[in-house]
C-alpha positions as CSV (number, residue, x, y, z in Angstrom):
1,X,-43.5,23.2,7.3
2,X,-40.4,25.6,6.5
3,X,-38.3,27.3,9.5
4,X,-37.6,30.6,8.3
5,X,-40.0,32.8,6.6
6,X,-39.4,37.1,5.6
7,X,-41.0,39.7,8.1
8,X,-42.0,43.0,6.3
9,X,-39.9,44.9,8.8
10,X,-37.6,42.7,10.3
11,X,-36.1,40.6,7.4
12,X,-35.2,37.0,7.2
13,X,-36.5,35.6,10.6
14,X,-35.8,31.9,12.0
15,X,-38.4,30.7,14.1
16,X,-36.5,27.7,15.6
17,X,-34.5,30.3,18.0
18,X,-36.0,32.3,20.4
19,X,-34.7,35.6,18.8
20,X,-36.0,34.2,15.2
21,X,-32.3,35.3,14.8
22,X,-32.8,39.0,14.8
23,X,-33.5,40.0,18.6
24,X,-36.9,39.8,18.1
25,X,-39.5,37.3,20.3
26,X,-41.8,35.0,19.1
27,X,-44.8,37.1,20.5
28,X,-44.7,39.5,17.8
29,X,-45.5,36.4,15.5
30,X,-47.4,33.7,17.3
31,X,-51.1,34.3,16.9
32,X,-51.1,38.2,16.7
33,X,-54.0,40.2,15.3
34,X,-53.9,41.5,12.8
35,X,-51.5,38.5,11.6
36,X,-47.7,39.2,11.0
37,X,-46.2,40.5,8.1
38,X,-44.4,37.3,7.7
39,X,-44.2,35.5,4.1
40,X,-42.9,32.5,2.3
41,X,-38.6,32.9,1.8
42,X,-39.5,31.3,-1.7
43,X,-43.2,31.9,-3.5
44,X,-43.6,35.3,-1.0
45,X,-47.2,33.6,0.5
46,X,-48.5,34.7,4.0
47,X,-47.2,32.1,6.5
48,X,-48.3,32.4,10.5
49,X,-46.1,30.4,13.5
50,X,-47.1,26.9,14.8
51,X,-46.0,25.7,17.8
52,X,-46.1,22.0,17.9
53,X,-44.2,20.2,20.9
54,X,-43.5,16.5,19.6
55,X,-41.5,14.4,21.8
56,X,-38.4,15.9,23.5
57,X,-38.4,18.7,20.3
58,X,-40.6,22.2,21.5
59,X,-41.2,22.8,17.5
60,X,-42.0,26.2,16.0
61,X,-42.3,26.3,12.5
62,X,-44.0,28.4,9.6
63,X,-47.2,27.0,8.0
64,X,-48.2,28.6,4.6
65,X,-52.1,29.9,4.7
66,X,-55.0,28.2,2.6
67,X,-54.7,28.2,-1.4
68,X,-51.2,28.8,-1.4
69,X,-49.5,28.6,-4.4
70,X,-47.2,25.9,-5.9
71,X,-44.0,27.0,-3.2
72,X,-40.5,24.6,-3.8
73,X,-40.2,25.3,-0.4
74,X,-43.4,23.6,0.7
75,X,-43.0,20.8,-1.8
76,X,-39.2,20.6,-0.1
77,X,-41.2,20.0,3.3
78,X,-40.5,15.6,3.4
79,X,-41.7,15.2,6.5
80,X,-41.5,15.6,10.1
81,X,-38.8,13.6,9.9
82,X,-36.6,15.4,7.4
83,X,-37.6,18.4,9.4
84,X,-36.2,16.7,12.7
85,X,-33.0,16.3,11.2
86,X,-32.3,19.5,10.0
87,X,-33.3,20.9,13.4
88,X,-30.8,18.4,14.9
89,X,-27.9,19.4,12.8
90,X,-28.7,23.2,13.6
91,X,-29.0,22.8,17.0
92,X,-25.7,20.6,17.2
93,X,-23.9,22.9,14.9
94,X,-25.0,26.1,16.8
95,X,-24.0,24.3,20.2
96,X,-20.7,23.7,18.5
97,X,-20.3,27.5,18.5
98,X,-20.8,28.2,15.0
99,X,-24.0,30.0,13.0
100,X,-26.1,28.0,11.2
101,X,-28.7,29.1,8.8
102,X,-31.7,26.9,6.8
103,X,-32.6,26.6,3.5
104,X,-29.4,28.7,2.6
105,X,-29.4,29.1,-1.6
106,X,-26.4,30.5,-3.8
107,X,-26.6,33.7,-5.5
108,X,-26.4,32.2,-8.9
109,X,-29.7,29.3,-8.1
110,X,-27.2,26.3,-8.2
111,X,-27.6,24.7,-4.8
112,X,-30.0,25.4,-1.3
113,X,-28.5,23.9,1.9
114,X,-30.9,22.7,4.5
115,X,-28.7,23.8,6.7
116,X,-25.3,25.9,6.1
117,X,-22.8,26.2,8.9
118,X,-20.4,28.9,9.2
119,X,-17.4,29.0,11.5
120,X,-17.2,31.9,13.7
121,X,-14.2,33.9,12.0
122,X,-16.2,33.2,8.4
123,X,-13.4,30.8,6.9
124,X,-15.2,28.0,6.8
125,X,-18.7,26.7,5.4
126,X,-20.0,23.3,5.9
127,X,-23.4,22.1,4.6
128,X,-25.2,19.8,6.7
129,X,-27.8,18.3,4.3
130,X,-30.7,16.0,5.2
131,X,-31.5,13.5,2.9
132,X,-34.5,11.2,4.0
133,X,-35.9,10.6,0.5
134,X,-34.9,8.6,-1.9
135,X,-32.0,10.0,-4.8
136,X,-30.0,8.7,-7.3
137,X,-25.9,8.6,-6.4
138,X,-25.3,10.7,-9.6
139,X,-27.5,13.6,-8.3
140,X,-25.8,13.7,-4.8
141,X,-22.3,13.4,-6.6
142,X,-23.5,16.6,-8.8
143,X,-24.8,18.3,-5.9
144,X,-21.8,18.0,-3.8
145,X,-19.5,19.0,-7.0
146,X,-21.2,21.7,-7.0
147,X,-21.1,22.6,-2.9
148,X,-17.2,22.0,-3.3
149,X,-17.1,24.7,-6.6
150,X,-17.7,27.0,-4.2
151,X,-15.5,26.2,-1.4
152,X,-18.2,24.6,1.0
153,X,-17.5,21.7,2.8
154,X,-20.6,19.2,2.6
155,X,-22.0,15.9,4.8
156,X,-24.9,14.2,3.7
157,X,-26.7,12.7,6.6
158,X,-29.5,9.9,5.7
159,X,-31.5,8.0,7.9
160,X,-32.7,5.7,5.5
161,X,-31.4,1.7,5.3
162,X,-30.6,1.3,1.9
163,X,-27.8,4.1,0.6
164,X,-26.1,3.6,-2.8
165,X,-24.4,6.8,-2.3
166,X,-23.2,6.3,1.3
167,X,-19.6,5.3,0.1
168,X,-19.4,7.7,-2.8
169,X,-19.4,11.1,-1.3
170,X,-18.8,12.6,2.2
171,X,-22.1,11.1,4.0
172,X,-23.1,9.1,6.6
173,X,-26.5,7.1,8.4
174,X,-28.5,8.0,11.2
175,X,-31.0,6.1,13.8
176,X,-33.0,7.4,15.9
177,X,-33.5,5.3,19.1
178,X,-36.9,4.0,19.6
179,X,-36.7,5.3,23.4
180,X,-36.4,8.5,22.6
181,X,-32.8,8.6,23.1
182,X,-29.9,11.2,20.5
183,X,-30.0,10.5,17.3
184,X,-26.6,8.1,16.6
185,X,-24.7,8.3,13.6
186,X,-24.6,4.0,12.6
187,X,-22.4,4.1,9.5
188,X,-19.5,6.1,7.4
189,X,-17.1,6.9,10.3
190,X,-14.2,4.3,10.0
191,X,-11.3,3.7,12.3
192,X,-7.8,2.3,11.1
193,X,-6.7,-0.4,13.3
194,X,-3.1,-1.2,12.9
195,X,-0.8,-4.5,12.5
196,X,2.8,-5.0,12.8
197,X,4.9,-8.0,12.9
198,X,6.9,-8.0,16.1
199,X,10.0,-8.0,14.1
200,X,9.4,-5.1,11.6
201,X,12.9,-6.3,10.0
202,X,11.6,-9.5,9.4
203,X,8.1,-9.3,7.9
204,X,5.9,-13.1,8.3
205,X,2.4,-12.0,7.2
206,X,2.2,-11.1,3.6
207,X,2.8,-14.0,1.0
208,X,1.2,-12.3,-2.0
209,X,3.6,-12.5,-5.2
210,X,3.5,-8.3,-5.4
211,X,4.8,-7.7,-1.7
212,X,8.5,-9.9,-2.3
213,X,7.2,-13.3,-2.2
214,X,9.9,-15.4,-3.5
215,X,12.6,-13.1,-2.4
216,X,15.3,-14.7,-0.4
217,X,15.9,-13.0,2.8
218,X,14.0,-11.2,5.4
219,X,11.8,-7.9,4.3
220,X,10.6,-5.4,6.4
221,X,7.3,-5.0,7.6
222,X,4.7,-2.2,5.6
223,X,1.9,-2.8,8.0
224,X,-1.1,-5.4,8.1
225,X,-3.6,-2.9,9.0
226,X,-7.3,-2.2,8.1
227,X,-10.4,0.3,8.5
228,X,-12.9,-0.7,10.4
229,X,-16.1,1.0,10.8
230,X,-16.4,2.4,13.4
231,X,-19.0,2.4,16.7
232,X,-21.8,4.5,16.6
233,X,-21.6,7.2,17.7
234,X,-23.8,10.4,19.0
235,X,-24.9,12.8,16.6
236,X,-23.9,15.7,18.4
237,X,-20.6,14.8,19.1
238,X,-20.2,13.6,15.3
239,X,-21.1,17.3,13.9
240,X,-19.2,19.2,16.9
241,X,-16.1,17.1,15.6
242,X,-16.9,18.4,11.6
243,X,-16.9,21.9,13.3
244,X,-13.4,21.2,15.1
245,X,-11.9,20.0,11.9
246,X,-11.1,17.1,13.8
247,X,-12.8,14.4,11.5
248,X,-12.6,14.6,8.2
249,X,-13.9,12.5,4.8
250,X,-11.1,10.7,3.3
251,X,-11.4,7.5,0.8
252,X,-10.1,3.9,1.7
253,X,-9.9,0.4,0.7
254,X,-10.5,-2.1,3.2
255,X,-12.0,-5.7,2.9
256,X,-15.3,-4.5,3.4
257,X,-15.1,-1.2,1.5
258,X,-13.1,-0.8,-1.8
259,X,-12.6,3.3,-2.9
260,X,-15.4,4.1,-0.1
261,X,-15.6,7.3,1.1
262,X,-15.5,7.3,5.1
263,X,-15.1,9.9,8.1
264,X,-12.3,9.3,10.0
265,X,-9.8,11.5,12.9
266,X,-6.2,12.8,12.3
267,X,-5.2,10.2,14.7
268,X,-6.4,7.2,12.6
269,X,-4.8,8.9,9.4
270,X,-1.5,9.6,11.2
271,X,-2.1,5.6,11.7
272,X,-2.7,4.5,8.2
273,X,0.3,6.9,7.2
274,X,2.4,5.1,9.4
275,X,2.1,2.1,6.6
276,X,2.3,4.1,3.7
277,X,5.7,5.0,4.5
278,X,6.6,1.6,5.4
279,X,5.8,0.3,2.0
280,X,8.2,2.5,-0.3
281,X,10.8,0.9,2.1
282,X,9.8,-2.5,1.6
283,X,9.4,-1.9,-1.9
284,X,12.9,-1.2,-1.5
285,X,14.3,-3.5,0.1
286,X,12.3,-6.1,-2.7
287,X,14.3,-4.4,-5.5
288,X,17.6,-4.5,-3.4
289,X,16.8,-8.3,-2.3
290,X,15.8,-8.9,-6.1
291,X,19.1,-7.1,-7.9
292,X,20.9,-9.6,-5.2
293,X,19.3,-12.4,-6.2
294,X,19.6,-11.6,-9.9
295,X,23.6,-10.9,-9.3
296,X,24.1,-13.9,-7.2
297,X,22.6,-15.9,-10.6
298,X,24.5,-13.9,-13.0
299,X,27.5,-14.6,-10.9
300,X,26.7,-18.9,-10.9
301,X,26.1,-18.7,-14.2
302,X,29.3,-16.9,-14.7
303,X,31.3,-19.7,-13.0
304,X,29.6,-22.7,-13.8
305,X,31.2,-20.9,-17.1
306,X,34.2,-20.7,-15.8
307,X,34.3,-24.4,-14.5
308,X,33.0,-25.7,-17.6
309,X,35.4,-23.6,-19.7
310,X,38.0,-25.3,-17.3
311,X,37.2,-28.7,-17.5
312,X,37.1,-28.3,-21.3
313,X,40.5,-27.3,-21.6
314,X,41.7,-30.0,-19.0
315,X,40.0,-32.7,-21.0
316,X,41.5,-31.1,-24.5
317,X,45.1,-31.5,-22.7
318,X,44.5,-34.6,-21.2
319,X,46.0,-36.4,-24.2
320,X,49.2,-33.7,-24.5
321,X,49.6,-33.5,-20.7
322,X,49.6,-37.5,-20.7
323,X,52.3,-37.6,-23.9
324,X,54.4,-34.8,-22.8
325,X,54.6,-36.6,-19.2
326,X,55.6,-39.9,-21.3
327,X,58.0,-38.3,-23.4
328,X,60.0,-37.0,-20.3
329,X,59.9,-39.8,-18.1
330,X,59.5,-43.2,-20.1
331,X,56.9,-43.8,-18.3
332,X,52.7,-44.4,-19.1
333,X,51.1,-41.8,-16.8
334,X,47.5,-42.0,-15.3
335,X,45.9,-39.3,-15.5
336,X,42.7,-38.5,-12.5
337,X,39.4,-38.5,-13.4
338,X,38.6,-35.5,-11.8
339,X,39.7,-32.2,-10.8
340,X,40.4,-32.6,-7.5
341,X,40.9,-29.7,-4.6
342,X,44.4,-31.0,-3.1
343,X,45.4,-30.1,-6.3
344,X,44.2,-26.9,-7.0
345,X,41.4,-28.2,-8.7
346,X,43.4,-28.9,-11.6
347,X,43.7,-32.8,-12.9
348,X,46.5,-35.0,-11.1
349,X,48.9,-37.2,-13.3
350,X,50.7,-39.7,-11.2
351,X,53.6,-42.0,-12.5
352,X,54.5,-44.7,-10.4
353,X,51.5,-43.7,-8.0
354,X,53.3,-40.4,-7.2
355,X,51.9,-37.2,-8.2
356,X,54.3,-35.9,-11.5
357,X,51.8,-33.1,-12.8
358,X,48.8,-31.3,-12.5
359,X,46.5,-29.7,-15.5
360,X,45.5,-26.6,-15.8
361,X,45.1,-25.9,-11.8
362,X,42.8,-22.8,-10.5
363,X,45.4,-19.7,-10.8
364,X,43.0,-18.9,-7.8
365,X,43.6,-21.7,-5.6
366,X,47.6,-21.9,-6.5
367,X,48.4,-19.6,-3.4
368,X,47.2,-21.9,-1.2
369,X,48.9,-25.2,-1.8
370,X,51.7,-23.5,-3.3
371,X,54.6,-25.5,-1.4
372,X,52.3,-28.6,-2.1
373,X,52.5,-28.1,-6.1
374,X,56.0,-26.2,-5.8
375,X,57.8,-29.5,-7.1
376,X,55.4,-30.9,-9.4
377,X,54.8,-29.9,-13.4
378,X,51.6,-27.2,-14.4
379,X,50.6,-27.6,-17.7
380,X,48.4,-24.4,-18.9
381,X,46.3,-24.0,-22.4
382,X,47.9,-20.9,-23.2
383,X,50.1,-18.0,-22.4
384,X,47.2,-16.3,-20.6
385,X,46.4,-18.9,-17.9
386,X,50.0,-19.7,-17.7
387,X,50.9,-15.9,-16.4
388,X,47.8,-16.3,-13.9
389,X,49.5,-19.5,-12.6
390,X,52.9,-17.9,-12.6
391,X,51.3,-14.6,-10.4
392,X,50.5,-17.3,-7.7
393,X,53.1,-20.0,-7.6
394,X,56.5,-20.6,-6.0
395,X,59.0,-18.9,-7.7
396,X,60.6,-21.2,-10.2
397,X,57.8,-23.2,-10.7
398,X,57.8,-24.8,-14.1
399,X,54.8,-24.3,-16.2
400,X,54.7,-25.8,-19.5
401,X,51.5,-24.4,-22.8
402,X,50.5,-27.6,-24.2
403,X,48.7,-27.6,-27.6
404,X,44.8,-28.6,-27.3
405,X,45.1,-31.0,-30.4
406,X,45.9,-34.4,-28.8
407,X,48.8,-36.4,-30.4
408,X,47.8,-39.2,-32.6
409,X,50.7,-41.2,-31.8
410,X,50.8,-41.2,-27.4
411,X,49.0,-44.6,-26.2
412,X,45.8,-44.0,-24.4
413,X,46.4,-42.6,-20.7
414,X,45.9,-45.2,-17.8
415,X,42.9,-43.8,-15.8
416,X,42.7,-45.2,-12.2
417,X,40.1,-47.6,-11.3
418,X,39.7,-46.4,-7.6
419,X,37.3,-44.3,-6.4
420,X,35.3,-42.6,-9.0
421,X,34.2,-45.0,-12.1
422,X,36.2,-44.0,-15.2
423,X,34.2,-41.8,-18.1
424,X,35.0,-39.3,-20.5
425,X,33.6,-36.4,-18.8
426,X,33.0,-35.1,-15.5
427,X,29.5,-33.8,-14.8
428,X,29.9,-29.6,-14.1
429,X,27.8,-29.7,-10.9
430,X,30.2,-32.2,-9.7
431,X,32.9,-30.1,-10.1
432,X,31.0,-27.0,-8.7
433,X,30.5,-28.9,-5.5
434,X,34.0,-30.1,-5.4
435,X,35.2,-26.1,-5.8
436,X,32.5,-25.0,-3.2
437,X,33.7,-27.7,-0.7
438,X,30.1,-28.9,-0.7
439,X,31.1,-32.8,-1.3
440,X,32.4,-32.8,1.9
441,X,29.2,-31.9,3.7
């Protein structure tokens, strides 16, 4: 069974129309005597017209007369099915307003469409190909490489169960209704169905470590959308759309397909494109939230530093500040514990339970309490954090640089017994707190 056949006079004839394509009528074929001068397109054997209704198809088709020859075009012939198909896709294209031809061949041997459609200004070839029998995913890949080598767009329509090669090139199922009904195409059209949070600023969903899990702050959304296959669909309306360049074969990665190829509309791409520009700007705002984060680390690691630099010197000068304080009033000094905010978080020395001196203060903090620390002594480690002192407090206020290397010969300061226990050292997150106010919360 082919559908196209060579008259002696007329050329390449195509007996599914009622022209056979060159303004002819089927008369001058069907069951004339002597018989037509019609032969095979491919091994050049006498074929004569059939006319076979089957169903709701009126079929015409070329038969090939006893002892024929080995003819690739017979042995093509898969069955009435295949042959269906191909008259579906035809029809459908033709209806779409386009030409379509079968069993179309390159020049150069290297492929044969069952069908090839051509647009009506010539631009554009698809090739609709029926594939009912069984073939290997490497052959169809080859096949369509080499459709594409020539600029021919290509859909490989199957109406068999099991597909291998449905997801790996532009191609998609069929069924046939058992009540006679159009053919519906069942699977490789997908739809994208979107997702947004309802605050794109502030995206909830995604908890995975690669989209900013982890990162303080709010991210914006990049979409929670997926493909979907999509519902069937008729056939004719599926290959009128491949004619309107209005669907097209693109590759996805949803949860049920992973790299698949699928047949989808500008308005479902427009969709999924929606998220792809979302995601450079979350991606973003993860590197922005991240160098933040990173900064805000680098800057408590810079002063717990600082603090512990600071309570280093004021425990170095505790023994100096405490002599010195002797040595000017005749008096044994207690010295605080702790650094303590009234006093710029410097360390208090009281004589006679009145404040008399204060070491190493926060040049930072000086400002602030500057009438409170006006009348008392600042001791400083060295010329450096003296000057920074200086910068912030009352003029005439009298810093003294004490050496770091206690004085064997002063008595042990008093340390007070009230509040905080007595010890040698302060713990550093205590004094962070203390800095940051966050004891008092």
């Amino acid at each position: 069974m082919v559908f196209v056949g060579e008259h002696a006079q007329w050329g390449r004839i195509d007996v599914t129309l009622p022209d056979l394509g060159c303004g002819r009528d089927r008369s001058g074929v069907h069951r004339t005597r002597p018989a037509a001068p019609v032969t095979c397109y491919e091994c050049a054997w006498p074929v004569h017209l059939v006319h076979k209704p089957h169903q709701q198809y009126d079929l015409w088709f070329l038969r090939h007369a006893d002892h024929a020859p080995h003819c690739a075009a017979k042995a093509a012939g898969e069955g009435l099915q295949h042959h269906l198909l191909k008259l579906d896709l035809a029809a459908h294209a033709r209806a779409a307003g386009w030409q379509a031809a079968y069993e179309v061949a390159a020049p150069d041997g290297s492929w044969r469409a069952d069908v090839l459609a051509t647009s009506p200004d010539g631009r554009r070839r698809v090739a609709l190909e029926a594939q009912t029998s069984a073939v290997s995913t490497a052959d169809v890949e080859r096949r369509t490489a080499r459709y594409r080598a020539d600029g021919i767009e290509v859909c490989w329509f199957t109406d068999r169960r099991t597909v291998p090669w449905l997801d790996a090139v532009p191609a998609v199922r069929v069924e046939r209704p058992e009540d006679g009904g159009p053919v519906q195409v069942v699977a490789g059209p997908a739809r994208f169905v979107p997702e947004w949070c309802e605050d794109r600023a502030d995206c909830e969903l995604c908890e995975c470590a690669n989209c900013g899990a982890g990162v303080p702050g709010p991210l914006p959304c990049a979409g929670h959308g997926e493909w979907r296959p999509a519902d069937p669909l008729p056939l004719a309306r599926f290959v009128a759309a491949i004619c309107a360049d209005t669907t097209r074969a693109v590759r996805v990665d949803s949860e049920w397909d992973t790299d698949a190829v699928r047949w989808t509309t500008r308005q479902y791409l427009a969709l999924r494109e929606a998220e792809h520009r979302a995601a450079p700007q979350r991606r973003q705002a993860i590197v922005r939230a991240g160098t933040a984060q990173r900064r805000a680390r680098s800057d408590s690691e810079r002063h717990r530093a600082a603090v512990e630099a600071l309570m280093t010197r004021q425990r170095q000068l505790r023994p100096s500040a405490a002599a010195f304080v002797r040595r000017e009033t005749g008096l044994r000094p207690a010295v605080g514990a702790d650094p303590e905010p009234a006093f710029a978080m410097g360390v208090p020395i009281t004589v006679s339970g009145r404040p008399y001196a204060v070491i190493c203060p926060v040049a930072g903090r000086v400002a602030a309490l500057r009438t409170q620390l006006s009348p008392l002594l600042l001791f400083a480690a060295d010329t450096r954090e003296r000057d920074r002192i200086a910068a912030q407090a009352a003029p005439g206020q009298r810093i003294e640089i004490l050496d770091r290397t206690p004085d064997p010969a002063a008595p042990p300061p008093a340390v007070p017994q009230q509040g905080v226990p007595q010890h040698a050292e302060t713990a550093v997150r205590t004094a962070v707190h203390r800095m940051l106010g966050l004891d008092r919360i």
